[in-house]
Biotite code that builds the C-alpha atoms (Angstrom):
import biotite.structure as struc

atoms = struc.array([
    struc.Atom([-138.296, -58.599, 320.633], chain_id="A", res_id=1, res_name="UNK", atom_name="CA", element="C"),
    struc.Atom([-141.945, -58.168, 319.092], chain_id="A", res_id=2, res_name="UNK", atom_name="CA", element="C"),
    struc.Atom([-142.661, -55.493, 321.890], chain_id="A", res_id=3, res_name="UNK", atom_name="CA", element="C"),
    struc.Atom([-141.259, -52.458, 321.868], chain_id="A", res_id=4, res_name="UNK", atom_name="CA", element="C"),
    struc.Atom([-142.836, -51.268, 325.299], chain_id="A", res_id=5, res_name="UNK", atom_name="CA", element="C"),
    struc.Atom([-141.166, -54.549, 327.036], chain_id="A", res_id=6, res_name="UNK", atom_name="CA", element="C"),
    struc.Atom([-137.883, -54.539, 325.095], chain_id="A", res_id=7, res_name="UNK", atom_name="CA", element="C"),
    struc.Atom([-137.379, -50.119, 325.804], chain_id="A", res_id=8, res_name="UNK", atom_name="CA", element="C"),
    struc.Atom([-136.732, -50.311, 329.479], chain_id="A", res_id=9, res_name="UNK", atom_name="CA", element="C"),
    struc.Atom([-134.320, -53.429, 328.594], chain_id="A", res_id=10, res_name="UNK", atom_name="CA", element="C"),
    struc.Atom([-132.133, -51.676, 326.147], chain_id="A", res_id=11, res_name="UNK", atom_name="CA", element="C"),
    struc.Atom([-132.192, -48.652, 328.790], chain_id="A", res_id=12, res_name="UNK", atom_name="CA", element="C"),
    struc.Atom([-131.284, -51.111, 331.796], chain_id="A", res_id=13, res_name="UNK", atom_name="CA", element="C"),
    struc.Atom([-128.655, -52.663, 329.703], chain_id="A", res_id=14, res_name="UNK", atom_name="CA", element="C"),
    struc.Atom([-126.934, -49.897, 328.260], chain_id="A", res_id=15, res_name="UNK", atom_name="CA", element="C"),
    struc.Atom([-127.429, -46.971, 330.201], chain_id="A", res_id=16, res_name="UNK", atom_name="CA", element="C"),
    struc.Atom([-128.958, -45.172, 327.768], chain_id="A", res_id=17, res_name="UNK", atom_name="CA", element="C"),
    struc.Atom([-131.947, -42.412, 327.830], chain_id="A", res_id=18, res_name="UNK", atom_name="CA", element="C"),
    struc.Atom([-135.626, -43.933, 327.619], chain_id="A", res_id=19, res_name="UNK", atom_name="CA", element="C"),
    struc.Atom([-135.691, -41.846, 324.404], chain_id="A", res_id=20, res_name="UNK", atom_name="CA", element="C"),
    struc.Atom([-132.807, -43.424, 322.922], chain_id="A", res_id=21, res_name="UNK", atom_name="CA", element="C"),
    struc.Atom([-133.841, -46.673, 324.357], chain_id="A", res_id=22, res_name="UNK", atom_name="CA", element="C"),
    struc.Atom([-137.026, -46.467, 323.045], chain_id="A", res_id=23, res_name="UNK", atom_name="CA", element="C"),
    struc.Atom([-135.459, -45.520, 319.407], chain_id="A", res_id=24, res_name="UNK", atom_name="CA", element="C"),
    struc.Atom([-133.178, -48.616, 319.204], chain_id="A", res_id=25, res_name="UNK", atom_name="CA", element="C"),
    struc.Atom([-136.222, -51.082, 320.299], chain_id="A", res_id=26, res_name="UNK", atom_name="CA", element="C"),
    struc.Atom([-138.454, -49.658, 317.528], chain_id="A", res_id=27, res_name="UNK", atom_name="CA", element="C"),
    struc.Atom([-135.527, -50.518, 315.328], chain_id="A", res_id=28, res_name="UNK", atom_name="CA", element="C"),
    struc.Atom([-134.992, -53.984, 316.786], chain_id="A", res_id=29, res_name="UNK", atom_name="CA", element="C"),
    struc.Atom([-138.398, -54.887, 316.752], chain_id="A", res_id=30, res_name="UNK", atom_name="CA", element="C"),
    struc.Atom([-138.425, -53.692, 312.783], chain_id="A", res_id=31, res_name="UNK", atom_name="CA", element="C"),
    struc.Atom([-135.676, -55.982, 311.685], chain_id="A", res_id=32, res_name="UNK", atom_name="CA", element="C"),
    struc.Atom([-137.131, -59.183, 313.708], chain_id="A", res_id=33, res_name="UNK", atom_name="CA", element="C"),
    struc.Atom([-140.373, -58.665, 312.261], chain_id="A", res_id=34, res_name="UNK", atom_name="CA", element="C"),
    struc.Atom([-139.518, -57.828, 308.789], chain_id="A", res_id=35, res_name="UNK", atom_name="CA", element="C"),
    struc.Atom([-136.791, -60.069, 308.086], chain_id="A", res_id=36, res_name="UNK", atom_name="CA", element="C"),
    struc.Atom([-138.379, -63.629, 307.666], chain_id="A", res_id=37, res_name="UNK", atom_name="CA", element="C"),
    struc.Atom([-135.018, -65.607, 308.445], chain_id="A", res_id=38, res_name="UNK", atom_name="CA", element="C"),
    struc.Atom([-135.535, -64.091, 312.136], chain_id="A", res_id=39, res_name="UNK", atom_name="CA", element="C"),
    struc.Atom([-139.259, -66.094, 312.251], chain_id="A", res_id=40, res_name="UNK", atom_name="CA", element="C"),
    struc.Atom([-140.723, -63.537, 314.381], chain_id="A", res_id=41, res_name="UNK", atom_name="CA", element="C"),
    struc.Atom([-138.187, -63.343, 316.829], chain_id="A", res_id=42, res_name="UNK", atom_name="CA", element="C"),
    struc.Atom([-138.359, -67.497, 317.370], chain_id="A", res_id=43, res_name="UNK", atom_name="CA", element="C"),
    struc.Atom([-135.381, -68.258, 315.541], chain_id="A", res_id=44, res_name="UNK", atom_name="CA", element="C"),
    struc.Atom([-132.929, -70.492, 317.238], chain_id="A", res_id=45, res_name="UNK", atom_name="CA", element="C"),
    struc.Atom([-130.168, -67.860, 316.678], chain_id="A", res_id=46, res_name="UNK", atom_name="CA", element="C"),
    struc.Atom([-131.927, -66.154, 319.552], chain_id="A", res_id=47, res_name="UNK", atom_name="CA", element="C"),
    struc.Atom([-131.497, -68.887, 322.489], chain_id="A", res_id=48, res_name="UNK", atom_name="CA", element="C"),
    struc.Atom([-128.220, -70.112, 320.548], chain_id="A", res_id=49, res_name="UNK", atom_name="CA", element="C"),
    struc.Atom([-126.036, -69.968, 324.101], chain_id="A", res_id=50, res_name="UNK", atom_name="CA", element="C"),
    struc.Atom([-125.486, -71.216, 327.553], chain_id="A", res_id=51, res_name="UNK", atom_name="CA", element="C"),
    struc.Atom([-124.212, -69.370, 330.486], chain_id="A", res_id=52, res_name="UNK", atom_name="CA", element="C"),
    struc.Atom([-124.099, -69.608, 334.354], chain_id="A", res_id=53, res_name="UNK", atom_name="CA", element="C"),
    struc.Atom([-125.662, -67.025, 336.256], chain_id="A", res_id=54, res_name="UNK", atom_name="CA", element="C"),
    struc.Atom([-124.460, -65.355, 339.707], chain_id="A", res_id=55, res_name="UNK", atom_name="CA", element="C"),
    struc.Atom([-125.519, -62.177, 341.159], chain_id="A", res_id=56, res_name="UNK", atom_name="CA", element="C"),
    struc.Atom([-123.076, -62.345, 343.981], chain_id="A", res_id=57, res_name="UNK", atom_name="CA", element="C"),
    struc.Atom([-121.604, -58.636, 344.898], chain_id="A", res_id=58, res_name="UNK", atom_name="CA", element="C"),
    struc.Atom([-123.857, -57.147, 342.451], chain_id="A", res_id=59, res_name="UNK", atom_name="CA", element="C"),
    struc.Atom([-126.621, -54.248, 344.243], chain_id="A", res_id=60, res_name="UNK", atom_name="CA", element="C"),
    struc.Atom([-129.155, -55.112, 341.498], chain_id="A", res_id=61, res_name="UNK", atom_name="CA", element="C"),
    struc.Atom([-129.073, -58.929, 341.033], chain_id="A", res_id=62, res_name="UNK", atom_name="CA", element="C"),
    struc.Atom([-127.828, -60.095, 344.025], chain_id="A", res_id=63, res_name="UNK", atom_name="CA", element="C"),
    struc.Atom([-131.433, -61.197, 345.210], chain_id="A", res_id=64, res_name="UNK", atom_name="CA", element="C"),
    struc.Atom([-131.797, -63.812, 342.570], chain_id="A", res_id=65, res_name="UNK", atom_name="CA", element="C"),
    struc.Atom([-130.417, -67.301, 342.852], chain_id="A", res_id=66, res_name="UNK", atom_name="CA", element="C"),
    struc.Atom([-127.620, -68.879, 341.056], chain_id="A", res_id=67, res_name="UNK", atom_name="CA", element="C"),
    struc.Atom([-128.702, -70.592, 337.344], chain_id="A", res_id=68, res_name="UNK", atom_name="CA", element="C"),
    struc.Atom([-127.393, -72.512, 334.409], chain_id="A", res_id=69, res_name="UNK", atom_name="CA", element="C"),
    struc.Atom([-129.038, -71.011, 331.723], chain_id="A", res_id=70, res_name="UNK", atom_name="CA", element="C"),
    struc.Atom([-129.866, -72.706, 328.412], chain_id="A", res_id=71, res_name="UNK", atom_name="CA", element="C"),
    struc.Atom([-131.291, -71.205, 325.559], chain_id="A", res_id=72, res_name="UNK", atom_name="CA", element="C"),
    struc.Atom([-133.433, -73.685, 323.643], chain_id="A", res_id=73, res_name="UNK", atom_name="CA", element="C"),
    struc.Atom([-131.636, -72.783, 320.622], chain_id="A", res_id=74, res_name="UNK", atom_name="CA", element="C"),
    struc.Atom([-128.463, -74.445, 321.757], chain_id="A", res_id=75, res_name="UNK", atom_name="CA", element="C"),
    struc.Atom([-130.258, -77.878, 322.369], chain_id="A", res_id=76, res_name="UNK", atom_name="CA", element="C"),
    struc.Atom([-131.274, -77.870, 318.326], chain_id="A", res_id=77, res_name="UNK", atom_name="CA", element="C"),
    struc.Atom([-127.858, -76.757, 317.717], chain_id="A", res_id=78, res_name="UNK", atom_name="CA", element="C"),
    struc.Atom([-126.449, -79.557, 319.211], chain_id="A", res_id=79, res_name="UNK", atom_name="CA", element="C"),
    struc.Atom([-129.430, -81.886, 317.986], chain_id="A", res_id=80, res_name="UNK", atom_name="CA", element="C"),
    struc.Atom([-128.399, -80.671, 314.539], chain_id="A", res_id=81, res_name="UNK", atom_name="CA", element="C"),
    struc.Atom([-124.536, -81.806, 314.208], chain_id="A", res_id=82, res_name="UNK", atom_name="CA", element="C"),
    struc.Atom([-124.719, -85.069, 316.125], chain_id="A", res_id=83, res_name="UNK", atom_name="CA", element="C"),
    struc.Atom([-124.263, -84.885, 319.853], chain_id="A", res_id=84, res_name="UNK", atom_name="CA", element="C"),
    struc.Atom([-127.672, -84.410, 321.100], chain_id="A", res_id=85, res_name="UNK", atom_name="CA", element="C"),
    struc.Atom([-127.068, -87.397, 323.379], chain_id="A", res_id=86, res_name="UNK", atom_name="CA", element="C"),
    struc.Atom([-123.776, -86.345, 324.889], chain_id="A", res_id=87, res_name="UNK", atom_name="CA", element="C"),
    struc.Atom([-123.692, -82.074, 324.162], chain_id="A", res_id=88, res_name="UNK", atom_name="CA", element="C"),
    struc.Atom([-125.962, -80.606, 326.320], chain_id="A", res_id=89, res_name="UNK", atom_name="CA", element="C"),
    struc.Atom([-124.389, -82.636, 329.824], chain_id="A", res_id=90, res_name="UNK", atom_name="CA", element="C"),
    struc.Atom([-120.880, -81.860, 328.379], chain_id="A", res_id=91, res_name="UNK", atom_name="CA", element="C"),
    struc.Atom([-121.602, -78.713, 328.944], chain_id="A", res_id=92, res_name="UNK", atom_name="CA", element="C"),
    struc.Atom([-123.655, -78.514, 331.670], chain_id="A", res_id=93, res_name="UNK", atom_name="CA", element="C"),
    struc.Atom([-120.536, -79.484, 333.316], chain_id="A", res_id=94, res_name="UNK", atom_name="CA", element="C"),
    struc.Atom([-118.350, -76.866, 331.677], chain_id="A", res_id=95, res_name="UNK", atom_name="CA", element="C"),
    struc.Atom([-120.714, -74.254, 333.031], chain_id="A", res_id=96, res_name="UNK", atom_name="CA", element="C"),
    struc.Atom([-121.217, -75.595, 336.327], chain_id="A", res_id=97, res_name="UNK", atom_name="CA", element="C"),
    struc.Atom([-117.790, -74.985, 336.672], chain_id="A", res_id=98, res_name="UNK", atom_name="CA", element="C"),
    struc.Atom([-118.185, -71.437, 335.995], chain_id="A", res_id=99, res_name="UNK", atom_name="CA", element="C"),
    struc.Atom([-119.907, -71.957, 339.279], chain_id="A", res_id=100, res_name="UNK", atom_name="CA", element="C"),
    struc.Atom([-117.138, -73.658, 341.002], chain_id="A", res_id=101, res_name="UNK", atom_name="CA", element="C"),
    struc.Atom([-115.212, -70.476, 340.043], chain_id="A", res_id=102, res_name="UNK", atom_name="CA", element="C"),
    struc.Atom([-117.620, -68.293, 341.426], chain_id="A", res_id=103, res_name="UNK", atom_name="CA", element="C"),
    struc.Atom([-117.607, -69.682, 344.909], chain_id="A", res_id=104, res_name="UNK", atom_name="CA", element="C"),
    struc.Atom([-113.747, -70.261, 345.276], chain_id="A", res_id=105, res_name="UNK", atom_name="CA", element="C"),
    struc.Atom([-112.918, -66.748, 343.572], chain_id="A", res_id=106, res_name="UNK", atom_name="CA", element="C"),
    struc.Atom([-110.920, -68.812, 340.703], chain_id="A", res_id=107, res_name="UNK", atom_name="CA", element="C"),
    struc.Atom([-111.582, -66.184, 338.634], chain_id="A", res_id=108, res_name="UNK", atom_name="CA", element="C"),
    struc.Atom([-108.845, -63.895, 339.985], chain_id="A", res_id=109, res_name="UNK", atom_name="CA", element="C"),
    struc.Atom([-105.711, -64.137, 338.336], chain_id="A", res_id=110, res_name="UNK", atom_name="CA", element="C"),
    struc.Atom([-102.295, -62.062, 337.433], chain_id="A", res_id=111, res_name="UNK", atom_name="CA", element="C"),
    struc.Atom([-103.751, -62.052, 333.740], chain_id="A", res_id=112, res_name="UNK", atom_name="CA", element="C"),
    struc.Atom([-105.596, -59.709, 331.930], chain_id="A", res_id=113, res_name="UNK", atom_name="CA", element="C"),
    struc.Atom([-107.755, -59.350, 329.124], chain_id="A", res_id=114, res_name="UNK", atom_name="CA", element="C"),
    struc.Atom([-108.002, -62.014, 326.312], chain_id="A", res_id=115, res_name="UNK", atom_name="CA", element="C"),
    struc.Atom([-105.635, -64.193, 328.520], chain_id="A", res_id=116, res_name="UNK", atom_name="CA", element="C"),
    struc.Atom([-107.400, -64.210, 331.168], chain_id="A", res_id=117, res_name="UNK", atom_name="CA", element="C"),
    struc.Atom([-110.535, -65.244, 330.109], chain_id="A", res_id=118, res_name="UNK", atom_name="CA", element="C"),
    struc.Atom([-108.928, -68.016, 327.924], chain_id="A", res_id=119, res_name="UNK", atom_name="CA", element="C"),
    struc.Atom([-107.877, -69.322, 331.139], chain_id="A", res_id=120, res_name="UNK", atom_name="CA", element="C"),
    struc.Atom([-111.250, -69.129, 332.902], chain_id="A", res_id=121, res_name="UNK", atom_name="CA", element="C"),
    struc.Atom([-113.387, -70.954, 330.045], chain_id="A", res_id=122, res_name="UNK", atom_name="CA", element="C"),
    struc.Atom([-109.962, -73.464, 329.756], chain_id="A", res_id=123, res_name="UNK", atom_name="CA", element="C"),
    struc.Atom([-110.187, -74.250, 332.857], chain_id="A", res_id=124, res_name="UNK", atom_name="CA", element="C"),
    struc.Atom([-113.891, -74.866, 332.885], chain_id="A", res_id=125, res_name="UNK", atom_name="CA", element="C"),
    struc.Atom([-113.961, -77.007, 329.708], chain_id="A", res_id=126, res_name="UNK", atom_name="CA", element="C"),
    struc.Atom([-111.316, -78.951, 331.713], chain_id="A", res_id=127, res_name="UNK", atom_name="CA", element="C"),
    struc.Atom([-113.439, -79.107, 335.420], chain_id="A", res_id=128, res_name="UNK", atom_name="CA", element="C"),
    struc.Atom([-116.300, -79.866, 333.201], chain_id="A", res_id=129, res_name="UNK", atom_name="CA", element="C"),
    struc.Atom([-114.830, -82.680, 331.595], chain_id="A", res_id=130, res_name="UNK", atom_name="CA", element="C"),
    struc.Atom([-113.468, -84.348, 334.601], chain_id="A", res_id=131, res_name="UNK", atom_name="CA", element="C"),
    struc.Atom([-116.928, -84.203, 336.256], chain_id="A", res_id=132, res_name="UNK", atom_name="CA", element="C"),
    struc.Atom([-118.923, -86.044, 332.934], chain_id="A", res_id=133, res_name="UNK", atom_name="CA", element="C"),
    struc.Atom([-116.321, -88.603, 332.921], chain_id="A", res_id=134, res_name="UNK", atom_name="CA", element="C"),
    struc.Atom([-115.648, -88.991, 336.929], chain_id="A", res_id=135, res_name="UNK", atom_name="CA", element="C"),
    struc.Atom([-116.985, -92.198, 337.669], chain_id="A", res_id=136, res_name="UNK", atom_name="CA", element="C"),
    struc.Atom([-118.829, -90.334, 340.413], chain_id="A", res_id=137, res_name="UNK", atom_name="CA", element="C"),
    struc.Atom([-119.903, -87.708, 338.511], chain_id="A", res_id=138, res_name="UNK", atom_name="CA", element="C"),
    struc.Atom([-121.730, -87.991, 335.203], chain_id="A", res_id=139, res_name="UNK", atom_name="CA", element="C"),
    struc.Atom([-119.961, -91.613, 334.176], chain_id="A", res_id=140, res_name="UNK", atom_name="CA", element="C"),
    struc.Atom([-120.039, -90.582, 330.600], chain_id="A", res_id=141, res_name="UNK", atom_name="CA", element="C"),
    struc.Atom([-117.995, -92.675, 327.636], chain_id="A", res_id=142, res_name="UNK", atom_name="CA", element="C"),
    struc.Atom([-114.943, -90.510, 327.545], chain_id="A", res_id=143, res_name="UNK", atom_name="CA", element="C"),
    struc.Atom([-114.247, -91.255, 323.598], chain_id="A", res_id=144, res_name="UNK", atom_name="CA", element="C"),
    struc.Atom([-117.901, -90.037, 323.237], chain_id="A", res_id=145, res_name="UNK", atom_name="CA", element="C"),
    struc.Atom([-117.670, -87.031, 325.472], chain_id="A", res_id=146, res_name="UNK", atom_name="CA", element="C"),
    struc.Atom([-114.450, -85.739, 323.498], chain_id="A", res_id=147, res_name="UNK", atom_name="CA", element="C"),
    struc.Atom([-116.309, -86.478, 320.072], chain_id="A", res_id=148, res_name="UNK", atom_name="CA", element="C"),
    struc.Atom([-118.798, -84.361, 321.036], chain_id="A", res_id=149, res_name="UNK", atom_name="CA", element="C"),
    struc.Atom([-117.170, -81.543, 322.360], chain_id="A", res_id=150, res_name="UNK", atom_name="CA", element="C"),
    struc.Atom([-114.722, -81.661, 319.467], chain_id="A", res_id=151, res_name="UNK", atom_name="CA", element="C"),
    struc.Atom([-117.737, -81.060, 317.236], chain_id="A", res_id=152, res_name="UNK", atom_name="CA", element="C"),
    struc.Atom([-119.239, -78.064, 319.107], chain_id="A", res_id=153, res_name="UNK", atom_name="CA", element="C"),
    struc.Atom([-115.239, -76.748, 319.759], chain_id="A", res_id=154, res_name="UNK", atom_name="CA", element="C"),
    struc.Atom([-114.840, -76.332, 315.913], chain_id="A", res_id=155, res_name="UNK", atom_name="CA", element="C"),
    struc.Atom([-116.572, -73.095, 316.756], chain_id="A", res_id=156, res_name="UNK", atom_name="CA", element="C"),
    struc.Atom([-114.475, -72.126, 319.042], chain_id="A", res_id=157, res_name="UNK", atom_name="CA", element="C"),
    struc.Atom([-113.014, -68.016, 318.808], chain_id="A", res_id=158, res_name="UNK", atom_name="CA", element="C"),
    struc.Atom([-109.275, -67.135, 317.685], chain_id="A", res_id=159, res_name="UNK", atom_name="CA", element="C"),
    struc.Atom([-110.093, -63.478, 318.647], chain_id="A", res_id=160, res_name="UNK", atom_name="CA", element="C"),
    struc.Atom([-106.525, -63.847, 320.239], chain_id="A", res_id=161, res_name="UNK", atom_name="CA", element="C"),
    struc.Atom([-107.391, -59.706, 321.626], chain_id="A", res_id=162, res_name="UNK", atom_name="CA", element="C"),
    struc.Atom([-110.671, -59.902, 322.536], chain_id="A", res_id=163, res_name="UNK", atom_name="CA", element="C"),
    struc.Atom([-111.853, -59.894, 326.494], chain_id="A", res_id=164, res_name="UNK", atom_name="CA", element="C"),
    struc.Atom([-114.731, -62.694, 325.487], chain_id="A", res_id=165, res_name="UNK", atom_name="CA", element="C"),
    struc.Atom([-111.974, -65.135, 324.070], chain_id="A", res_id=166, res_name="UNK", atom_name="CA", element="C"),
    struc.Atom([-112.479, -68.361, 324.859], chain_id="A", res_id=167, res_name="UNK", atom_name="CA", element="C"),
    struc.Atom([-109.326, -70.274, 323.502], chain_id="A", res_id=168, res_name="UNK", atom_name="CA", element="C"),
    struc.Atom([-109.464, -71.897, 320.423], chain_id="A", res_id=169, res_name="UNK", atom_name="CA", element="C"),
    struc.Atom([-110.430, -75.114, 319.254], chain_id="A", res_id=170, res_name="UNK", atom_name="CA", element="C"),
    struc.Atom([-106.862, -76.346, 319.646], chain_id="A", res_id=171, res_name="UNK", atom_name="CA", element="C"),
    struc.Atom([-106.860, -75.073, 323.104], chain_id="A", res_id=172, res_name="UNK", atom_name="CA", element="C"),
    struc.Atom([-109.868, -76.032, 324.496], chain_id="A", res_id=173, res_name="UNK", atom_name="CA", element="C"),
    struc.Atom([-110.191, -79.973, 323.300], chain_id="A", res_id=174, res_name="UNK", atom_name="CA", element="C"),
    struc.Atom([-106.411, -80.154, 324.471], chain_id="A", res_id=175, res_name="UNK", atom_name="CA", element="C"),
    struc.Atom([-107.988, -78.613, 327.919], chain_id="A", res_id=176, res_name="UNK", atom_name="CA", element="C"),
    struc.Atom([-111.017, -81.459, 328.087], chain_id="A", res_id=177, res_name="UNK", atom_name="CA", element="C"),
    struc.Atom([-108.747, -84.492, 327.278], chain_id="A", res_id=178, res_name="UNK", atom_name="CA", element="C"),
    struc.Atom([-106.690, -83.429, 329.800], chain_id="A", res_id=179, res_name="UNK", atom_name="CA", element="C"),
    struc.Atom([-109.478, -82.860, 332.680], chain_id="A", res_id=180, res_name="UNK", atom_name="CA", element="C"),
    struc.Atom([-110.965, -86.278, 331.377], chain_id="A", res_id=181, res_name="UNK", atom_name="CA", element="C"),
    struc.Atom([-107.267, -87.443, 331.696], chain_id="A", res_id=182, res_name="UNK", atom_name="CA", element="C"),
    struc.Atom([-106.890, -86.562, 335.271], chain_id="A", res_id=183, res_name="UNK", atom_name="CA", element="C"),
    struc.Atom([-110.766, -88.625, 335.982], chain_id="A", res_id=184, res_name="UNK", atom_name="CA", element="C"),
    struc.Atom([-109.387, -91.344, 333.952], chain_id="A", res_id=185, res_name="UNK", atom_name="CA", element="C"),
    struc.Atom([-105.532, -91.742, 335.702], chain_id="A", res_id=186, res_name="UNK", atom_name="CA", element="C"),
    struc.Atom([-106.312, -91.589, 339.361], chain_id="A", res_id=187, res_name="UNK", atom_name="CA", element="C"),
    struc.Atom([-104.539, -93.701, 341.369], chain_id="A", res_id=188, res_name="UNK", atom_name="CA", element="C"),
    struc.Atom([-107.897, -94.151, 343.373], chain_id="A", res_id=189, res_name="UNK", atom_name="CA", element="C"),
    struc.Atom([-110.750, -94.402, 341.670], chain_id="A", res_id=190, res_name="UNK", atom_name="CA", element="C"),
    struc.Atom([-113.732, -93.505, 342.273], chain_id="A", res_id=191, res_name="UNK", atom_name="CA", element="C"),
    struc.Atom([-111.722, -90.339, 344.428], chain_id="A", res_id=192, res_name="UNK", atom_name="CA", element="C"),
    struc.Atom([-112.983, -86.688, 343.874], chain_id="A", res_id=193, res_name="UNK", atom_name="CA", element="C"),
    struc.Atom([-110.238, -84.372, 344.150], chain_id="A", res_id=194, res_name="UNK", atom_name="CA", element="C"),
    struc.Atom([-110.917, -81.077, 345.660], chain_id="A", res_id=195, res_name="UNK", atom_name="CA", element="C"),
    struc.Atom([-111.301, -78.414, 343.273], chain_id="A", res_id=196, res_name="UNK", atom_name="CA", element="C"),
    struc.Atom([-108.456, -76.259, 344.442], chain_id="A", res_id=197, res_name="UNK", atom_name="CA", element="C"),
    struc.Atom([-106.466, -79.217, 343.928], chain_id="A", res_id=198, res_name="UNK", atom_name="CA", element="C"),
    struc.Atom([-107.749, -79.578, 340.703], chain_id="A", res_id=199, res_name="UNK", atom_name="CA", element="C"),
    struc.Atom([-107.089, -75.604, 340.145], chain_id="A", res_id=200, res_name="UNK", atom_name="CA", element="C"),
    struc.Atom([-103.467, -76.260, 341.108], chain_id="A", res_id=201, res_name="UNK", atom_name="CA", element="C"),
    struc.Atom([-103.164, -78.993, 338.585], chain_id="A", res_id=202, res_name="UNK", atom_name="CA", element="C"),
    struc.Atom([-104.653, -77.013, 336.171], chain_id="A", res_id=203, res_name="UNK", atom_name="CA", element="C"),
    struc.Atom([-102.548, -73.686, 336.440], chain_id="A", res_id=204, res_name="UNK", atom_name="CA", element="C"),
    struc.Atom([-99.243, -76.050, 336.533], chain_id="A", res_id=205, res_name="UNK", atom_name="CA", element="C"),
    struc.Atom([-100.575, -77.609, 333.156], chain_id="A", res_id=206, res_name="UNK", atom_name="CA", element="C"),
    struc.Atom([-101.981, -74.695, 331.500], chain_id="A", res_id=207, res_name="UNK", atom_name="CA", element="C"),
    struc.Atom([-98.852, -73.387, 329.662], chain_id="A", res_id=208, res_name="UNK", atom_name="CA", element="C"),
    struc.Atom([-98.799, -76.517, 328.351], chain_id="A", res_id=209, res_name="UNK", atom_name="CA", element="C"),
    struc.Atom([-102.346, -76.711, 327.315], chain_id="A", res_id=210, res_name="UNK", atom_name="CA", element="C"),
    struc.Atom([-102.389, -73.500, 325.184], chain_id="A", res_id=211, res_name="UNK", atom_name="CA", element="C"),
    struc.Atom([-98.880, -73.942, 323.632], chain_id="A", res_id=212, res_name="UNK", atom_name="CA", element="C"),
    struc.Atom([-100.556, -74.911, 320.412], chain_id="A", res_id=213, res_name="UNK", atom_name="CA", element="C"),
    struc.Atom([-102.326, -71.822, 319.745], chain_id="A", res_id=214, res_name="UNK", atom_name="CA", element="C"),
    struc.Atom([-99.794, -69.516, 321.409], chain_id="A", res_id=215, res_name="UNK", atom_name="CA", element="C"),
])
């Protein structure tokens, strides 16, 4: 974000927009990171302050590359910060290795649309997520730990109840992990993996439920 020759054919790949254009909006970006000492340069943690999974499947452009969990550096001091340094960052590589999950058994298809539905994707992978830390074959984490911490990072969680990046809200989404540590935690057989469109099923039978808080 220093260098406007790297970051114009970004903004132009991004966006769609003209080189000229592009180039116009990088000298701009590239003038508020550098002037603005709160943005140190561009090596502020506000930057890197996410996590997402990464497929290129179906798309003609970044199909090539291979699936990724991606997390920004800036999330791990985040989560250094308020407590859960220990526990954080596995609690949710699980929640995004879901996203994964979803990708390959096309759980992301649903009747619902817009904020809905991608309430009940990121539901549904705090809640595969959370079954996987705790599963005594998965991750093995202290359950009472693992909610603590994602508790603390849920606080920030969206009520943007209309927008297509809603995530559910903090209500929502700790009700969604106790439940998918719930389901680890109850089986008859432990030590048993269920298969994930069994877990899916589960899920979609127990989601009404789950956001009934927030509703």
């Amino acid at each position: 974000m220093r260098d406007p020759a790297r970051l114009t054919p970004l903004i132009g790949f991004l966006y769609g927009v003209p080189e000229s254009t592009a180039a116009q909006l990088a000298a701009l970006v590239v003038e508020v990171v550098t002037g603005d000492p709160g943005l140190s340069g561009g090596d502020s943690p506000l930057f890197t302050l996410n996590a997402f999974a990464f497929s290129g499947e179906g798309d003609p452009v970044l199909s090539s590359l291979a699936d990724k969990l991606v997390f920004g550096d800036g999330m791990l001091d985040a989560l250094s910060a308020i407590g859960v340094g220990d526990i954080g960052p596995r609690a949710i590589l699980g929640h995004e290795y879901a996203h994964h999950v979803q990708y390959d058994q096309d759980l992301f298809d649903s009747p619902l649309t817009g904020a809905e539905a991608t309430r009940r994707t990121e539901l549904m992978a705090d809640a595969f997520g959370t079954y996987f830390v705790t599963h005594k074959r998965g991750l093995a984490l202290n359950t009472a730990r693992v909610l603590e911490a994602e508790q603390s990072f849920y606080q920030a969680g969206d009520c943007s109840f209309a927008s297509a990046a809603h995530h559910g809200t903090p209500n929502q989404r700790l009700r969604a992990s106790t439940w998918g540590a719930s389901v680890a935690d109850q089986a008859q057989k432990q030590g048993h993996i269920l298969p994930s469109l069994t877990l899916d099923a589960w899920f979609e039978a127990k989601l009404p439920e789950l956001v009934a808080p927030d509703a």
